[in-house]
C-alpha positions in Angstrom: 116.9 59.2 104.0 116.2 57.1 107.3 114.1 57.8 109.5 115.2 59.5 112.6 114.6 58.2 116.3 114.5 59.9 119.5 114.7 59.0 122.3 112.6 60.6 124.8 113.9 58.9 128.1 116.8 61.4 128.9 115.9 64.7 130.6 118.4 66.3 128.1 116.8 65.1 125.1 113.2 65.3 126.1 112.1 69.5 125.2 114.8 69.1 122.0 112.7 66.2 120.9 109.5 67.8 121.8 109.7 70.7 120.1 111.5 69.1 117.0 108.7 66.2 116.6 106.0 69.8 116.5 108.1 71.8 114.1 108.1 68.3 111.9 104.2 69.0 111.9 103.9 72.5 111.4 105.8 71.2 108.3 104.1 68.8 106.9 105.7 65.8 107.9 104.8 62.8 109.6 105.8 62.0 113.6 105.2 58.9 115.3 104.8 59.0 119.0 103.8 57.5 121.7 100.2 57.1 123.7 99.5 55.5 126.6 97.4 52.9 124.5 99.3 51.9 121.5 102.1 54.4 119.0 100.3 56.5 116.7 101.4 58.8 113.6 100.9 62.2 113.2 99.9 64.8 110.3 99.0 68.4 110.1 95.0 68.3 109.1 95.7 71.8 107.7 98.6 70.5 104.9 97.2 68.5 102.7 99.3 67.1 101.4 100.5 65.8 104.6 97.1 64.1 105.0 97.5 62.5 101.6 101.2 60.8 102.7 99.4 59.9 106.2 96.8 57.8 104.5 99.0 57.0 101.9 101.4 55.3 104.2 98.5 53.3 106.2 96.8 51.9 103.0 93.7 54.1 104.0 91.7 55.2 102.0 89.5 58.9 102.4 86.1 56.9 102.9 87.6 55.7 106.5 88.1 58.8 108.8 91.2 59.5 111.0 90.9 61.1 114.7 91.5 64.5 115.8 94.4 64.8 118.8 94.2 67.3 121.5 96.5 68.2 123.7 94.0 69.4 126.1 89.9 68.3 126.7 88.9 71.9 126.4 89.8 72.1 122.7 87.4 69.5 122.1 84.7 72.5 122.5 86.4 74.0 118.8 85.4 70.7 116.9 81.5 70.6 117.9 79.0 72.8 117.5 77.5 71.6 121.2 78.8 68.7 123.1 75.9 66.3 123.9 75.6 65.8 127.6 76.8 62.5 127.9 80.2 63.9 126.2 80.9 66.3 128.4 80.4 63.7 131.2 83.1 61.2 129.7 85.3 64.3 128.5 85.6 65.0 132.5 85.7 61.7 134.1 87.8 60.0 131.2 90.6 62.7 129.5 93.3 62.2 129.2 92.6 58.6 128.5 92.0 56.0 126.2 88.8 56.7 125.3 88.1 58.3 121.3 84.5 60.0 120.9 82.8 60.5 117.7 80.3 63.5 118.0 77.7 64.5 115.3 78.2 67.8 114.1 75.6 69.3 112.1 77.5 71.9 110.3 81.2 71.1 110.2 81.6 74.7 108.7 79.9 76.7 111.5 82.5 75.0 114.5 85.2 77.5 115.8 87.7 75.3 114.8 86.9 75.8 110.9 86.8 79.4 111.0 88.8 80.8 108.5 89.6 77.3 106.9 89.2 76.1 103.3 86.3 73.5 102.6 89.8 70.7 102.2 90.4 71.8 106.0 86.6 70.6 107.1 86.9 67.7 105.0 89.9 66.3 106.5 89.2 66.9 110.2 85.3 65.9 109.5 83.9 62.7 108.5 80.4 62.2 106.9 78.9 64.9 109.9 80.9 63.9 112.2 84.3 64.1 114.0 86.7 62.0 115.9 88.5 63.3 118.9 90.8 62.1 121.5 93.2 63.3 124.1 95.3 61.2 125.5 96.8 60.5 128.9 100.8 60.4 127.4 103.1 63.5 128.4 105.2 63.5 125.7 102.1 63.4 123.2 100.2 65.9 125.2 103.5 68.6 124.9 104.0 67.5 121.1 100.2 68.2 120.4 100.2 71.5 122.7 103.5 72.4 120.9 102.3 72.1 117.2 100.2 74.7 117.2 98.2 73.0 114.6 95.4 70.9 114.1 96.9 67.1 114.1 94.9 64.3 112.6 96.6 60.8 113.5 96.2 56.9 113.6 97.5 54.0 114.5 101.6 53.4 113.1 101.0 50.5 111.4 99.3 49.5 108.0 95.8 49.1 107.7 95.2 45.2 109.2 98.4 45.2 110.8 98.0 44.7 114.9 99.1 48.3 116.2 102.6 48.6 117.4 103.0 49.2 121.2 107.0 50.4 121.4 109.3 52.3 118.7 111.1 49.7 117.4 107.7 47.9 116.2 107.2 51.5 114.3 110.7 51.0 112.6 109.6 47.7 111.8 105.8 48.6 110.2 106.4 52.3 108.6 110.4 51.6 107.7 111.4 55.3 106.3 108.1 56.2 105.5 108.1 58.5 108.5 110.4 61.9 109.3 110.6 61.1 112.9 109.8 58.2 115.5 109.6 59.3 119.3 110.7 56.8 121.2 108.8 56.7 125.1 109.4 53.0 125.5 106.6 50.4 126.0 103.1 51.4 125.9 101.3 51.0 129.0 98.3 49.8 128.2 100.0 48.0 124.9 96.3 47.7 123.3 93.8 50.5 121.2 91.8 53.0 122.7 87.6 52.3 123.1 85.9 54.2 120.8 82.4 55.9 121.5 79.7 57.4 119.3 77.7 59.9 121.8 75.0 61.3 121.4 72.8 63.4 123.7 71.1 60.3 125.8 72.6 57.4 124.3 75.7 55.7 123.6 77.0 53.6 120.8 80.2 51.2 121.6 82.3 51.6 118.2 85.1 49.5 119.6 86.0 47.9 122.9 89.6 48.7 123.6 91.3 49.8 126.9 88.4 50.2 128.6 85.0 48.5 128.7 81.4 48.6 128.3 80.7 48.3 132.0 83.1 51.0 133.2 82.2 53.3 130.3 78.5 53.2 131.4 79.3 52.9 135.1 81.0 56.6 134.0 77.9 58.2 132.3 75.8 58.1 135.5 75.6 61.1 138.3 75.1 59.4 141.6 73.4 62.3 143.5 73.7 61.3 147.4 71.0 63.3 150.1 72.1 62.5 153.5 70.0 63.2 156.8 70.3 61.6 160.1 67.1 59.1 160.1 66.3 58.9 156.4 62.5 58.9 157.4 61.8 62.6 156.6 64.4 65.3 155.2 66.1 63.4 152.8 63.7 61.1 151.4 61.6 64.4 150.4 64.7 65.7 149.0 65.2 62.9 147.1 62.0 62.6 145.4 61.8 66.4 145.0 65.1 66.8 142.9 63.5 63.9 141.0 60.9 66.1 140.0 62.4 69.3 139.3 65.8 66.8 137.3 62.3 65.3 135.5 61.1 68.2 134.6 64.2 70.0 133.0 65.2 67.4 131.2 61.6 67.0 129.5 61.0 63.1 130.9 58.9 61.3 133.7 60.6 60.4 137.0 61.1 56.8 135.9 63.1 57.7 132.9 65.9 59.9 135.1 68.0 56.9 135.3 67.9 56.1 131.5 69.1 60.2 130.9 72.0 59.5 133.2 71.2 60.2 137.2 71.0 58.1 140.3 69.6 59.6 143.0 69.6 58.2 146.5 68.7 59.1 150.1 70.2 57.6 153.5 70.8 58.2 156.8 73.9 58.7 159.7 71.9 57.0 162.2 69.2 55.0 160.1 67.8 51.6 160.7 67.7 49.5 157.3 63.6 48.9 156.3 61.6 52.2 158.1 58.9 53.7 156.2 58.8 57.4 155.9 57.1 59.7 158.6 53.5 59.8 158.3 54.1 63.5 158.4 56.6 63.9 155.5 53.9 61.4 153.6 51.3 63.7 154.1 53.1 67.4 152.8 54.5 65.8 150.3 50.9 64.5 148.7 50.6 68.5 149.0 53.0 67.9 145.6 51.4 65.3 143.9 54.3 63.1 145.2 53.8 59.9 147.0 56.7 58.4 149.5 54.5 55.7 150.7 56.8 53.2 149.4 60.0 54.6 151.0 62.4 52.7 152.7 65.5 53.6 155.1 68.8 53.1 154.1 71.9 53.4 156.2 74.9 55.8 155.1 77.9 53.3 153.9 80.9 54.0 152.7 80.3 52.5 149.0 77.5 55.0 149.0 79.8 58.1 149.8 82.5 56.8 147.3 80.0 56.3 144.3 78.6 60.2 145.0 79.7 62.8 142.7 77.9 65.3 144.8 76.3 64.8 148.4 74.1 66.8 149.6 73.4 67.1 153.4 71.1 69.1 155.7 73.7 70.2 158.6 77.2 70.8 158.8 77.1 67.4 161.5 76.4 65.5 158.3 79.2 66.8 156.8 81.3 66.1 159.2 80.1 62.5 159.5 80.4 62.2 155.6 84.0 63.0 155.8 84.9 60.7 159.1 83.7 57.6 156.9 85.7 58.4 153.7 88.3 60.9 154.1 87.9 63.6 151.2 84.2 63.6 150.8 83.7 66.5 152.1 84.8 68.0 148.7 81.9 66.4 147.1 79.7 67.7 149.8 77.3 70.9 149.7 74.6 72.3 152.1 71.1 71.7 150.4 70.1 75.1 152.4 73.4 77.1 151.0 74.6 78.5 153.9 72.1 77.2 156.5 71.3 73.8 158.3 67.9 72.5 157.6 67.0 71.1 161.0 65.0 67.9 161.8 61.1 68.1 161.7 60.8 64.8 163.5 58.1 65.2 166.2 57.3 68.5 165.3 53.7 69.2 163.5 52.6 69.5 160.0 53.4 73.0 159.9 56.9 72.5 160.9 57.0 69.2 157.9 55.9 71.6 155.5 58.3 74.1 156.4 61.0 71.8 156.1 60.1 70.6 152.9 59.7 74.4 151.4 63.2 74.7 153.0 64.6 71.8 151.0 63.1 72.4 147.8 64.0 76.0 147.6 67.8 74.7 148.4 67.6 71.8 145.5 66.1 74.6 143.0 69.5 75.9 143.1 71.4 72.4 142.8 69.8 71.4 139.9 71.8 73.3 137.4 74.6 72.4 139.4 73.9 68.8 138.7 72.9 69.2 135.0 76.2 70.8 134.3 
C-alpha cells in the first residue's frame, strides 16, 4: 500500500491532517513530519512494536537511543527526576527550538512519566540512564505531538548514514512505503539537524553541533544580573558584591567561581564617569563584611548592558525610568532592589547613613536571590 501524503499548506486540510497523522500514532504506525530543523519520523514509545518498525526502517539498532518529542517544554518535567539547573535555563531561553538535551536520570522507573508503565515502556523512552528530549519550534509538529496523546519517540526520516531529508518529497524518496503517512509542511527552515546537549548540573557537554552553536549555546547558559544606581561609586557597587556573596554562598562556591556556575553580575551607573573608584565610605561598611571594593571601578549604563540583562535591578523608580528611555521594554526586566521602596543615595552623608544603605540593599537582594536562582 503507498504511502499517503498530506499536504499541510491548505487551511482546509491542515486539523484533518493533524489529527489523522496522531490517530496514526495512537495506532502504532509510523508518521513523518516536519520540524523546523530537518523531517523526522514518528512512533508511539508505548507500542512496541511500533518502536521495533521505527528502528527497523532506519537500520538502527537498540544500542543507539532515539529522542523523546514534546509538544510542550513543561512535559519535559515527566521524563527527569530533577532538571539540572543549566536545563532549565536552555529549556526557557531555547524551546521550541532546535536544540535536543540528554539528561541523566538516576532512576528511569521513579519519573512521572513511567508511572504505571511496563519495564519495555522505560527501556524504549530511556537510554543507558538517560533520556533524550526535544520540543521543537514547528506548528504542525507541536499540534501532532499535543494531539497524540502518547508518548512519541522519533528520528531523523532517513536511513542510518543517509544526510537527513529537509522537504516531503526527500522522505518519499529515503523511506519509499515504509511509512503510513508523510506530512507535507514544505522546506525546512533551517534545512540542517538540531545541536544536541548533554547537561548536567554545572557543566555542559556539546554532543553535536547543528542549528545552533557552541558560542550561542554558552552565551544562553549565563544570567547577566544588571544593578543600576546613578554614580556607580556607592549603591550599586555594594550591591553587586553583596549578591555575589549571598549567590556564593547558596550555591556552595567562592565568589570567583560564580561565573563558572552560570552568573554575571555587573554594576553601572545613569550618570557615571568611566574609571572612579568607589566612595571611601562604601569601602569602609563594607570591610564591616569581610568584603573589599577597593578595586572597583565605574562603569557607565549602555545600552548593550541593558539588552544583555535578564534582570535589572535598580534603587529608584528614576532608574527605572531611565532604564526603559535607553531600550524600550526593559522595564519588564526591571525590579526595585528595596521591593516597594527607593533606596536613596548615601553620597555625602556619614558612615551611619552608608551603613544604612547597605543594610537596606542587602535585605532587598536576600529576597532576589531565589528569584535569580530560579
Amino acid at each position: 500500500m503507498a504511502t499517503v501524503v498530506l499536504s499541510l499548506t491548505s487551511d482546509e486540510s491542515y486539523w484533518t491532517s493533524i489529527r489523522r497523522a496522531s490517530q496514526i500514532l495512537r495506532e502504532g504506525g509510523l508518521v513523518a513530519f516536519p520540524t523546523e530543523t530537518v523531517y523526522g519520523v514518528a512512533a508511539s514509545a508505548e507500542i512496541g512494536t511500533a518502536v521495533v518498525r521505527l528502528r527497523s526502517v532506519k537500520g538502527r539498532g537498540e544500542q543507539v537511543p532515539l529522542t523523546v518529542h514534546i509538544g510542550r517544554r513543561s512535559e519535559a518535567a515527566l521524563f527527569v527526576n530533577a532538571l539540572p539547573m543549566f536545563g532549565k535555563r536552555l529549556i526557557e531561553r531555547l524551546w521550541p527550538g532546535p536544540l535536543t538535551l540528554i539528561v541523566g536520570v538516576s532512576d528511569p522507573g521513579k519519573t512521572a512519566i513511567a508511572q504505571g508503565k511496563d519495564e519495555g515502556f522505560v527501556n524504549r523512552v530511556f537510554y543507558d540512564g538517560t533520556v533524550g528530549i526535544r520540543c521543537p519550534d514547528c506548528a504542525p509538529a507541536l499540534e501532532m505531538l499535543g494531539q497524540a496523546s502518547c508518548v512519541v519517540v522519533a528520528s531523523s526520516a532517513n536511513r542510518t548514514g543517509q544526510p537527513p531529508p529537509t522537504t516531503a518529497n526527500e522522505v518519499a524518496r529515503n523511506l519509499g512505503d515504509e511509512v503510513d503517512l508523510i506530512l507535507d509542511g514544505g522546506p525546512a527552515r533551517y534545512a540542517q539537524p538540531s545541536t544536541i546537549v548533554r547537561v548536567h548540573e554545572n557543566r555542559i557537554n556539546l554532543v553535536r553541533l547543528g542549528v545552533l552553536d557552541e558560542r550561542t549555546i554558552r552565551r544562553l547558559l549565563v544570567t547577566h544580573v544588571l544593578l543600576v544606581c546613578t554614580g556607580n561609586t556607592c549603591r550599586s557597587p555594594m550591591a553587586e558584591r553583596l549578591l555575589k556573596s549571598m549567590l556564593a554562598e547558596r550555591l556552595g562556591c567562592s565568589v570567583a567561581d560564580i561565573e563558572d556556575r552560570g552568573y554575571h553580575i555587573r554594576s553601572a551607573g545613569t550618570a557615571a564617569s568611566d574609571g572612579a573608584p568607589a566612595t571611601p565610605e562604601a569601602i569602609e561598611v563594607m570591610r564591616e563584611r569581610n568584603i573589599d571594593i577597593s578595586s572597583h571601578r565605574s562603569a557607565s549604563l549602555t545600552q548593550e548592558a541593558i539588552r544583555q540583562a535578564q534582570m535589572i535591578l535598580v534603587m529608584t523608580e528614576s532608574h527605572l525610568e531611565r532604564v526603559g528611555s535607553l531600550v524600550r521594554g526593559a522595564e519588564e526586566r526591571c525590579r526595585l532592589v528595596g521591593g516597594e521602596i527607593n533606596i536613596e543615595d548615601p553620597i555625602g552623608g556619614s558612615t551611619d547613613v552608608y551603613r544604612n544603605c547597605r543594610d537596606q540593599i542587602a535585605l532587598g537582594l536576600e529576597a532576589r536571590v531565589a528569584e535569580i536562582l530560579a
